[in-house]
N, C-alpha and C positions, 0 to 999 in steps of 0.2 A: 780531359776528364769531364767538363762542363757538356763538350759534347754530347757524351755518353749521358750523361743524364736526362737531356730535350729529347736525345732519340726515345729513350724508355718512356717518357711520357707520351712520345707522340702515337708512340706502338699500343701502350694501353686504349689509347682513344681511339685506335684500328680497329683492335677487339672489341672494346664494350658497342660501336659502331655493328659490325657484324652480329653481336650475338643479337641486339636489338632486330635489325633485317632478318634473322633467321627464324625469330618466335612468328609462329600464323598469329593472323588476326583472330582477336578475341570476338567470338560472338555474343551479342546480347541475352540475358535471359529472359526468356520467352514470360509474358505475364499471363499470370493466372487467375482469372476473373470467377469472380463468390459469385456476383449477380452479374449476368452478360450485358456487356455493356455502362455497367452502371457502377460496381465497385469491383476493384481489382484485390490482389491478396496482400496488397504493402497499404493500401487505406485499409482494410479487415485487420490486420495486427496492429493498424493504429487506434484504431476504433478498442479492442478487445485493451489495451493497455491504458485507455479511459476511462474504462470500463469497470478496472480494477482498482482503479485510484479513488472511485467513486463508491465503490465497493467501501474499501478503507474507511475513509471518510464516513458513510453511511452504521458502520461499525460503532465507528467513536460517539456518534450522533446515539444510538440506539444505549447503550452502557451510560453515556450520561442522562440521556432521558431516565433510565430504568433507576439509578442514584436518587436524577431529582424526587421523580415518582414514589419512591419507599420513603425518603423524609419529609417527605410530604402526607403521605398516610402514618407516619409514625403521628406528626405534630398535630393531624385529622383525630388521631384514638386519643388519644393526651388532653384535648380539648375536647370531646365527647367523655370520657368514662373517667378523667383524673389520672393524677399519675399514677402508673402503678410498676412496681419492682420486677416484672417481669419486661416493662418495656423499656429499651434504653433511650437516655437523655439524648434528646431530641437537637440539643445544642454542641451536643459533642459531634463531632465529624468522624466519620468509621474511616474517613481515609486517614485521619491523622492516629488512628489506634492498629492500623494495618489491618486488623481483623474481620472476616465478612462477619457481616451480621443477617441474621435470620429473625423473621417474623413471630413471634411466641400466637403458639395454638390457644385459643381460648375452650376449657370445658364445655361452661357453662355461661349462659347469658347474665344468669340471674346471680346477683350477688350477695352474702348475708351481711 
C-alpha cells in the first residue's frame, strides 16, 4: 500500500515537470519610452503618482490657508470698526460649530 502511494507522488512530479517544459518562453514587455531615451512609461507612472500625492497635500495646504486667512480678517474688522452683531466671535472656532461661515456685506461705510 505504501508503495502505491511514493508511486502517485512521483507521477504528480512527472507532470507538473512536463507541463512546466511545455509552456513557451515568456517574452519581455517591450518598454515604452515618454522621452526617447530619457524616460520610459513605468518612471512616467511613477512620476504621475507623485504627482498626485502632492496634489493632495497642496489641497490641504490651500483650505487651511484660506481658514487661517478669513480669522484673520475677521479679528483685522473687530479691531478696525469694533464689535459688531453681524460679525461672528472671532474666538469661537467655526470648526467646532460645524457650520461654514460667510463674510457679512457691509451697506454702507458710514455709520450713525
Amino acid at each position: 500500500m505504501s508503495h502505491e502511494g511514493s508511486r502517485q507522488v512521483r507521477d504528480r512530479g512527472v507532470t507538473r515537470s512536463k507541463a512546466e517544459k511545455a509552456r513557451p518562453p515568456t517574452q519581455p514587455v517591450p518598454q515604452v519610452d515618454i522621452v526617447p531615451g530619457r524616460l520610459n512609461e513605468a518612471e512616467w507612472i511613477a512620476f504621475m503618482s507623485l504627482e498626485e500625492g502632492e496634489d493632495v497635500v497642496g489641497d490641504i495646504l490651500a483650505d487651511l490657508l484660506t481658514r487661517v486667512m478669513e480669522c484673520a480678517f475677521k479679528v483685522y474688522l473687530t479691531q478696525q470698526v469694533g464689535p459688531d452683531l453681524g460679525l461672528p466671535d472671532p474666538s469661537i472656532s467655526s470648526a467646532s460649530s460645524g457650520e461654514a461661515e460667510t463674510l457679512p456685506r457691509f451697506h454702507s461705510a458710514s455709520r450713525s
